[in-house]
MDAnalysis code that builds the backbone (N, CA, C; Angstrom):
import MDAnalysis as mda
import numpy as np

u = mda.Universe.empty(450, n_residues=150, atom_resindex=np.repeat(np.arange(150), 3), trajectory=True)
u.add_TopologyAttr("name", ["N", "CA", "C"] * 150)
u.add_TopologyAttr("resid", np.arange(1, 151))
u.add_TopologyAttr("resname", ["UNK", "UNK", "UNK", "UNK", "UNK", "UNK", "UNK", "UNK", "UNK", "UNK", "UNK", "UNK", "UNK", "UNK", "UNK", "UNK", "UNK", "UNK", "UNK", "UNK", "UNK", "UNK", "UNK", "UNK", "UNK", "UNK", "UNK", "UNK", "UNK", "UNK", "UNK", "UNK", "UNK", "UNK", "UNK", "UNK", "UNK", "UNK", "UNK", "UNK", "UNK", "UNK", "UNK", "UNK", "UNK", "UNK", "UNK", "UNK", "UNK", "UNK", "UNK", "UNK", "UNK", "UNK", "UNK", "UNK", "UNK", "UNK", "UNK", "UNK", "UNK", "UNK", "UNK", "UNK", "UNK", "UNK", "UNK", "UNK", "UNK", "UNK", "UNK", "UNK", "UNK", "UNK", "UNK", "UNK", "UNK", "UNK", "UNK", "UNK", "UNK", "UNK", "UNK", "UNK", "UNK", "UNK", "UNK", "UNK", "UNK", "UNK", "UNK", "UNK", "UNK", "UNK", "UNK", "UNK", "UNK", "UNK", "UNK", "UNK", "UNK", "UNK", "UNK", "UNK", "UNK", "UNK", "UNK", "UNK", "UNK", "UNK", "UNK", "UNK", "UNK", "UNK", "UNK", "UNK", "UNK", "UNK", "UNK", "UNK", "UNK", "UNK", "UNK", "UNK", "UNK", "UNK", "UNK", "UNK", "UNK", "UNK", "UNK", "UNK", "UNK", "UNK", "UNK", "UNK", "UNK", "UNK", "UNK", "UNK", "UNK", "UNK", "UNK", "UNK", "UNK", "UNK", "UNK", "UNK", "UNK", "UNK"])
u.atoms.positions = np.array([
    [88.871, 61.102, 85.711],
    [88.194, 61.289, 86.968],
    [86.847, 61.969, 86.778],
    [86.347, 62.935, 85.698],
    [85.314, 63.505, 85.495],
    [85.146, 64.337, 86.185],
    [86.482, 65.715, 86.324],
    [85.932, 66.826, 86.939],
    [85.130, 67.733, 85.778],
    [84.421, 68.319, 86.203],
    [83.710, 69.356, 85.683],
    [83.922, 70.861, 86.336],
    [83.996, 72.097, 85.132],
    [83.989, 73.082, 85.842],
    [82.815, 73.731, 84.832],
    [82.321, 74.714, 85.522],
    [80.834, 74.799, 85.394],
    [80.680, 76.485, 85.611],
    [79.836, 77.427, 85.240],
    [79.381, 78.926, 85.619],
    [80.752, 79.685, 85.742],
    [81.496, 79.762, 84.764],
    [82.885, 80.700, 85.039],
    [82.715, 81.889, 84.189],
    [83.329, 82.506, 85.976],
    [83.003, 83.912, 85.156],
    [84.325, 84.729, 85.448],
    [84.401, 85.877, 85.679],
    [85.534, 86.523, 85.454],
    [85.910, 86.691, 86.801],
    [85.166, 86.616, 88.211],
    [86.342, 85.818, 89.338],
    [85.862, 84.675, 90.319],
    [84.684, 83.463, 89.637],
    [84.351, 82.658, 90.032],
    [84.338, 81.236, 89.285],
    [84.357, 80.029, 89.820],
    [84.095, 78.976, 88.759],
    [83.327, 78.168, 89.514],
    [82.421, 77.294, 89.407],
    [82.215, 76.091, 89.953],
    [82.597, 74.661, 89.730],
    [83.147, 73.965, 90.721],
    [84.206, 72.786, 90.169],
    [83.381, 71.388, 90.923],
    [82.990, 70.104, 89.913],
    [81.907, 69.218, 90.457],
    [82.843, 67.928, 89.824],
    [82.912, 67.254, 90.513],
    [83.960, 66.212, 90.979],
    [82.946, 65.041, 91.316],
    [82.942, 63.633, 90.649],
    [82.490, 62.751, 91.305],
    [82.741, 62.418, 92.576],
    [82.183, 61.717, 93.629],
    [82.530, 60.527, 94.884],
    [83.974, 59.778, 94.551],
    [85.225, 60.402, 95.547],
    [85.849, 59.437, 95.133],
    [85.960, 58.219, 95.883],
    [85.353, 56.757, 95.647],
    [84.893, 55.503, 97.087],
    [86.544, 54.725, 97.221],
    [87.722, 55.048, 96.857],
    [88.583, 54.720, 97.937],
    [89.299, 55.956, 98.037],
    [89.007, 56.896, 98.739],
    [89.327, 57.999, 99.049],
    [88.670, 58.025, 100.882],
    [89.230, 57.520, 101.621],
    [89.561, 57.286, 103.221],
    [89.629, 58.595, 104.340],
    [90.031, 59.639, 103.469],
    [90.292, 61.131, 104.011],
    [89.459, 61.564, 104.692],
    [89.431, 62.697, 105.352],
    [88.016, 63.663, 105.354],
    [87.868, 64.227, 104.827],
    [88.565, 64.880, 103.751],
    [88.400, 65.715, 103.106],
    [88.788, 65.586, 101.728],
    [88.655, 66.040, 101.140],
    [89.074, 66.080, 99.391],
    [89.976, 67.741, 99.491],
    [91.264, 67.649, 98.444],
    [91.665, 69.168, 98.599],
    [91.473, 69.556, 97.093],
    [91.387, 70.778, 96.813],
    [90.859, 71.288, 95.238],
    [92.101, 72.818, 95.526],
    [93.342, 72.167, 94.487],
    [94.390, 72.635, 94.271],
    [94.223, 73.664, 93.257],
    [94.790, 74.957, 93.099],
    [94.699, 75.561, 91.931],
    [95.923, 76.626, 91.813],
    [95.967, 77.292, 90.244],
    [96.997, 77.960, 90.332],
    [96.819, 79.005, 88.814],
    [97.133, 79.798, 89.068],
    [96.951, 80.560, 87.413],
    [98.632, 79.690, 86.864],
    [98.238, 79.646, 85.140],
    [99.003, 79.110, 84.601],
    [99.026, 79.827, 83.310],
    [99.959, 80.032, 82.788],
    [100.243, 80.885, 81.657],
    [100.314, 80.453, 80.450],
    [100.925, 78.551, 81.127],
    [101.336, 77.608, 79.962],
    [100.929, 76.477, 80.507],
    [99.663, 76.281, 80.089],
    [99.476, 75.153, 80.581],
    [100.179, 73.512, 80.485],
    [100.392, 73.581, 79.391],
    [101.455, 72.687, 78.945],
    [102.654, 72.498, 79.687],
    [102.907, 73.641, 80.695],
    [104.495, 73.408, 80.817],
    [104.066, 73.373, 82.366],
    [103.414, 73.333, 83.301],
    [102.644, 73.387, 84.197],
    [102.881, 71.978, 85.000],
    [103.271, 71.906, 86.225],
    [103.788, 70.859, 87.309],
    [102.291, 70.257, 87.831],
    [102.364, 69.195, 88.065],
    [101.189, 68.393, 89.166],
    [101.725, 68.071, 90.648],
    [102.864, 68.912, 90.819],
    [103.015, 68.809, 92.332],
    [102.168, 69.962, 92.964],
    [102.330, 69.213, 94.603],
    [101.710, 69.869, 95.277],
    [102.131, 71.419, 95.818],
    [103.615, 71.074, 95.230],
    [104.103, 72.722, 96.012],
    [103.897, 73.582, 95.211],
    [103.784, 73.259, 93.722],
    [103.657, 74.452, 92.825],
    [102.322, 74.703, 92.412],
    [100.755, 74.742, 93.420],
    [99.386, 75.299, 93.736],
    [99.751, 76.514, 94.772],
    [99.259, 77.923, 94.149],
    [99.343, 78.632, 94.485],
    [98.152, 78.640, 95.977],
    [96.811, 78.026, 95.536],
    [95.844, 77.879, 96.567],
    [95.504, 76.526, 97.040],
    [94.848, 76.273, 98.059],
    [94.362, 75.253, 97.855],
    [93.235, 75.264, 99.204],
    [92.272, 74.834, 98.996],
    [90.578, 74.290, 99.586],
    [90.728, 73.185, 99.883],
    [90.225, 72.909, 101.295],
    [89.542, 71.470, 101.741],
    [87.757, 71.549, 101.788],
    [87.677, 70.753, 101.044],
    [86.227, 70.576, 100.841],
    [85.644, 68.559, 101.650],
    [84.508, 68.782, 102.483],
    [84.769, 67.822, 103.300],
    [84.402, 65.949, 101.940],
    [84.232, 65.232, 102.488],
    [84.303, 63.963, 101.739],
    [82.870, 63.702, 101.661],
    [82.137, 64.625, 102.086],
    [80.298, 64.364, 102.322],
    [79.913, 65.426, 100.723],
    [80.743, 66.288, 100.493],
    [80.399, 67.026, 99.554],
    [81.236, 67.064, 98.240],
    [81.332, 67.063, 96.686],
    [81.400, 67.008, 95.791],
    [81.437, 67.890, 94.793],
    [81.884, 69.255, 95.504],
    [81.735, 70.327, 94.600],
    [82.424, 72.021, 95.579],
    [83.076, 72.700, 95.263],
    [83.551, 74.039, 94.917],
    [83.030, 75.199, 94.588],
    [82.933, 76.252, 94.707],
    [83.038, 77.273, 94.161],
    [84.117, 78.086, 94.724],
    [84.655, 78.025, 93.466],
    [86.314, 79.061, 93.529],
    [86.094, 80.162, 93.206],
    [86.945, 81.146, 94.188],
    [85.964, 82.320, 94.153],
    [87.481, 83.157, 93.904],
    [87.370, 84.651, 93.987],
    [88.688, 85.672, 94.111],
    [89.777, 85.390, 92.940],
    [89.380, 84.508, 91.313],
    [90.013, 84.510, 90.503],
    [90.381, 85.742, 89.639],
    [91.266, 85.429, 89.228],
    [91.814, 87.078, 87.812],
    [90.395, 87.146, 86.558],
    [90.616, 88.154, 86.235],
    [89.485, 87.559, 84.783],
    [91.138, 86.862, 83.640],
    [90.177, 87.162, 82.655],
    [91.014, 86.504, 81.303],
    [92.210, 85.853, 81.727],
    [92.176, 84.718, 82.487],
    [93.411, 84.254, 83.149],
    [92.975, 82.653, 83.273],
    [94.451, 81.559, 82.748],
    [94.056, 80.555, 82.584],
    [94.854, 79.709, 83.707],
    [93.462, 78.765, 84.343],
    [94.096, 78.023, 85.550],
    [93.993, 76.731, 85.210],
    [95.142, 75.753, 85.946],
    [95.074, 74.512, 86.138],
    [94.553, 74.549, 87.516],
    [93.775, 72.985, 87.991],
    [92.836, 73.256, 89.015],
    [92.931, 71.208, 89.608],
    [93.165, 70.759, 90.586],
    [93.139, 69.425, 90.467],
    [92.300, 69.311, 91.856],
    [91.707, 68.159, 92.376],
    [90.893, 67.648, 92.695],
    [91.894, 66.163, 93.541],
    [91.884, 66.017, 94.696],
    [92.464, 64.948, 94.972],
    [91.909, 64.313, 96.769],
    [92.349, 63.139, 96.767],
    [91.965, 63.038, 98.624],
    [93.090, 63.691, 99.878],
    [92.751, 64.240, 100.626],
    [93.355, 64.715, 101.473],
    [95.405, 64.397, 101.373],
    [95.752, 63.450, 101.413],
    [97.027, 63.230, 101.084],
    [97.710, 62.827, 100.140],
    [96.852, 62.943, 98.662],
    [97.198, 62.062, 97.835],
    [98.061, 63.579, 97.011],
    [99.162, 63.257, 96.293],
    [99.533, 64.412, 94.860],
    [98.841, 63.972, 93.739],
    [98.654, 64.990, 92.808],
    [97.343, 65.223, 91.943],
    [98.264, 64.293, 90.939],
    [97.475, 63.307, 90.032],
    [97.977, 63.166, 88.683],
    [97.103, 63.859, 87.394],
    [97.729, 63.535, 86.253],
    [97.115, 64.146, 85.534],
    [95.656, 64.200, 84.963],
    [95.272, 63.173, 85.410],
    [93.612, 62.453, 85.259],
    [92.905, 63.623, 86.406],
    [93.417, 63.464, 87.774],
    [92.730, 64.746, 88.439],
    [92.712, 66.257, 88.234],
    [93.445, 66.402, 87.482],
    [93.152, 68.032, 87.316],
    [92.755, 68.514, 85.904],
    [92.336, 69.480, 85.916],
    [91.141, 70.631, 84.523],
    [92.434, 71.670, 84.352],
    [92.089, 71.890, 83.524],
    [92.623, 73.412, 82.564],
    [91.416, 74.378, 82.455],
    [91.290, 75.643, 83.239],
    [89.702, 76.479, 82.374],
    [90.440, 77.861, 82.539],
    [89.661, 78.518, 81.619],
    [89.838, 80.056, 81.492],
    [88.887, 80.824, 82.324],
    [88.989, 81.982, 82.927],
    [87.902, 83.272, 83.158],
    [87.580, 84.045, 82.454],
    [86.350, 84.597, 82.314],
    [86.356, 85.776, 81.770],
    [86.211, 86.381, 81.921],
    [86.094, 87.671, 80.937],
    [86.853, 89.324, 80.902],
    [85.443, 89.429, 82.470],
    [86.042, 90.397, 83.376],
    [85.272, 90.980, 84.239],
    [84.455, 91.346, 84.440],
    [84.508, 92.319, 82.969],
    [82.832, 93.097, 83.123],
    [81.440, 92.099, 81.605],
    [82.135, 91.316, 81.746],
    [81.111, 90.102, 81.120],
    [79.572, 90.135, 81.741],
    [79.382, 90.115, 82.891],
    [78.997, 90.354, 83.759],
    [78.184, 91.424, 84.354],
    [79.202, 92.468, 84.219],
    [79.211, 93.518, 84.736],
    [78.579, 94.349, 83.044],
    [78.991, 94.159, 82.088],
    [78.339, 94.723, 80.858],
    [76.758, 95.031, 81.251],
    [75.774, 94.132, 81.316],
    [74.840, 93.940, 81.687],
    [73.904, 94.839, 82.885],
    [74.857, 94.654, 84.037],
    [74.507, 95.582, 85.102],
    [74.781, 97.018, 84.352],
    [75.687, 97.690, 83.656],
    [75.562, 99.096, 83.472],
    [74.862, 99.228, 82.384],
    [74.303, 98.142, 81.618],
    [73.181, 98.533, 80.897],
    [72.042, 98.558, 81.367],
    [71.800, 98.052, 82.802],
    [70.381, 97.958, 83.425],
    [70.576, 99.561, 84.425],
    [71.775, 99.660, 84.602],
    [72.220, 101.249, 85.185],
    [71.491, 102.040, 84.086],
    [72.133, 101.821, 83.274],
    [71.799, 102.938, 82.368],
    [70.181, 103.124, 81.364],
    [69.692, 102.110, 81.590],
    [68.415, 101.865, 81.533],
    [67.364, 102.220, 83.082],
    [67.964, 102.383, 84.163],
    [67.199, 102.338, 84.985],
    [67.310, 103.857, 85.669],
    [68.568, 104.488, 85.040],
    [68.303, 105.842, 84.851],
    [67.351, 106.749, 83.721],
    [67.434, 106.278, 82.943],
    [66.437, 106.715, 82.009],
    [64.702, 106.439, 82.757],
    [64.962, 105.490, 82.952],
    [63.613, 105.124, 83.298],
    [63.357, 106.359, 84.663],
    [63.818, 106.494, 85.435],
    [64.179, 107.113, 86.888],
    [63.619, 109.103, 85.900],
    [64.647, 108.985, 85.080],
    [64.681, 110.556, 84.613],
    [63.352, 110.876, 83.654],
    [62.781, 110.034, 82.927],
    [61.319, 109.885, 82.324],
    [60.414, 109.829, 83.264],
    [60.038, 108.769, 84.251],
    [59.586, 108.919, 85.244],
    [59.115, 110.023, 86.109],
    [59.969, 111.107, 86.608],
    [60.360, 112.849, 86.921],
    [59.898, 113.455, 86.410],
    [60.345, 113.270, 85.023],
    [59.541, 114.314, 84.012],
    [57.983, 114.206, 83.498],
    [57.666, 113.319, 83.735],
    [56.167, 113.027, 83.750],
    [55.602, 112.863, 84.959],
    [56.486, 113.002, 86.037],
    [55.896, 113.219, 87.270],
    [55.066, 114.649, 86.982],
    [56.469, 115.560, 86.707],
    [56.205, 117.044, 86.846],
    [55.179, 117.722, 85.674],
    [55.215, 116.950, 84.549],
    [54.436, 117.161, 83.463],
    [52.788, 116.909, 84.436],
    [52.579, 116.353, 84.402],
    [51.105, 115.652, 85.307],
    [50.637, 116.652, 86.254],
    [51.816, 116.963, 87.096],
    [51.723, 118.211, 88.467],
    [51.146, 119.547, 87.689],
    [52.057, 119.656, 86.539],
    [51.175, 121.043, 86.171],
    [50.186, 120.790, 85.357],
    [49.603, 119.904, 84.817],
    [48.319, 119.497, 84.236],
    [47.174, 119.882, 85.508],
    [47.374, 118.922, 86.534],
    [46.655, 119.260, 87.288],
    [46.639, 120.328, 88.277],
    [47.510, 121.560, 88.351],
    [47.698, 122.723, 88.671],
    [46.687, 123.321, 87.939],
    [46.801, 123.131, 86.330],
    [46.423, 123.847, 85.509],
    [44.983, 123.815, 85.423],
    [44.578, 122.332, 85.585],
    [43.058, 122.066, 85.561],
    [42.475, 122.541, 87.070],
    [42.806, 122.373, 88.185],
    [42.768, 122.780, 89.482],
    [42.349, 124.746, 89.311],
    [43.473, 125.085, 88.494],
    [43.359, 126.670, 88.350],
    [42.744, 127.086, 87.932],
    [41.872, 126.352, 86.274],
    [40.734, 126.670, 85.644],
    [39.172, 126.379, 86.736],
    [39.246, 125.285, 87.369],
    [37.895, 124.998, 87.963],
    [37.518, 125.684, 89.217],
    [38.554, 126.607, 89.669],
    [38.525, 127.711, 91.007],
    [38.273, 128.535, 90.147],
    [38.892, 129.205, 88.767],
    [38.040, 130.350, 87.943],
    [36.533, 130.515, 88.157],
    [36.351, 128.702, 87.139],
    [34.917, 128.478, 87.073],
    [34.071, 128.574, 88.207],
    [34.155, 128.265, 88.983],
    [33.567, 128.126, 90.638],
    [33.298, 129.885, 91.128],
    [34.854, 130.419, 90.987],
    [34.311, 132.292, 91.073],
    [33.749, 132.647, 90.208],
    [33.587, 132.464, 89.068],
    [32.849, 133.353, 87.834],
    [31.079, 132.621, 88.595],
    [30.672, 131.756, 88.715],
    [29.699, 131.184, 88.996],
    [29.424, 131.902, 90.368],
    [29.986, 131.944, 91.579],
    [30.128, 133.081, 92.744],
    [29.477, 133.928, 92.261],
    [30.105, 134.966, 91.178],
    [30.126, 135.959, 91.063],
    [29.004, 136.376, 90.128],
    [28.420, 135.391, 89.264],
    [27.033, 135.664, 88.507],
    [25.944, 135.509, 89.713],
    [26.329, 134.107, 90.272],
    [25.022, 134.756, 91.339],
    [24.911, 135.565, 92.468],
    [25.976, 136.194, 92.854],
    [26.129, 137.267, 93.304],
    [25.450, 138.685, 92.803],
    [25.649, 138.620, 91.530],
    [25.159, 139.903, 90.574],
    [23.403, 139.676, 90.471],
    [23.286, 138.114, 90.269],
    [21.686, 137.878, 89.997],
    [20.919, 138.193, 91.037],
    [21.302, 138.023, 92.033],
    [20.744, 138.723, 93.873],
    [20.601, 139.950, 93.876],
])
C-alpha cells in the first residue's frame, strides 16, 4: 500500500498514505496500538488500542500522545474495511528527551549567556561610574584653579 511514517519522535509520528481510488468511505481510519511483539501482533480491528478518522480529501496523520522507546503497529484502511497486512507499518519512538536533549542545552547555554551578559552589564556600570567620577574631579579641580586665579 505504501504507507510511510515520517518525523518520529518520542511522542509524535507522521503517517502519509497514498489515495486509496476504490475506497467509497468518507473517511480513511489510521488504527494503532503499542506492540511489544510485533510478530505476534493481530490485524483485527478490536485489538487497536486507538484509532483516527482522517477524512478521504486528506492523506496523512500526525499521531500524537505516543510512549517514547515504544514499538507500534499502525494500519491505514477505508472507513469499514479490517486492516490486512499490506495496510499496516511497524515503527519505533524515541527516547523523549531526544528532543528535549537539545532544548536543555540551549537552557543551559542561554543561561550562561543571560549570567555573562549581567556581569558585563555591571562591569560597564562601574567603568562608567568610574570615568563619570574622575571627570566631576577634573571639572572641580579646574573650578577651583580658576577660582584661586581671580
Amino acid at each position: 500500500m505504501g504507507i510511510t511514517i515520517q518525523n518520529v519522535t518520542g511522542s509524535t509520528a507522521l503517517v502519509i498514505w497514498p489515495q486509496m481510488a476504490g475506497c467509497a468511505d468518507s473517511f480513511y481510519s489510521v488504527m494503532y496500538h503499542a506492540s511489544w511483539n510485533s510478530v505476534l501482533s493481530s490485524y483485527s480491528r478490536q485489538s487497536f488500542q486507538k484509532e483516527e478518522r482522517v477524512p478521504t480529501s486528506r492523506s496523512w496523520l500526525l499521531v500524537e500522545n505516543l510512549a517514547p522507546l515504544t514499538t507500534y503497529v499502525l494500519c491505514v484502511t477505508c472507513q469499514s474495511a479490517n486492516p490486512s497486512r499490506e495496510q499496516c507499518r511497524t515503527f519505533h519512538t524515541l527516547r523523549q528527551d531526544a528532543a528535549g536533549t537539545g532544548g536543555a542545552r540551549k537552557e543551559l547555554a542561554l543561561g550562561i549567556w543571560l549570567a555573562s551578559s549581567a556581569l558585563l552589564l555591571v562591569i560597564a556600570a562601574v567603568l562608567l561610574y568610574g570615568c563619570l567620577l574622575a571627570l566631576c574631579r577634573r571639572r572641580r579641580e579646574r573650578r577651583a584653579s580658576r577660582c584661586r586665579a581671580t
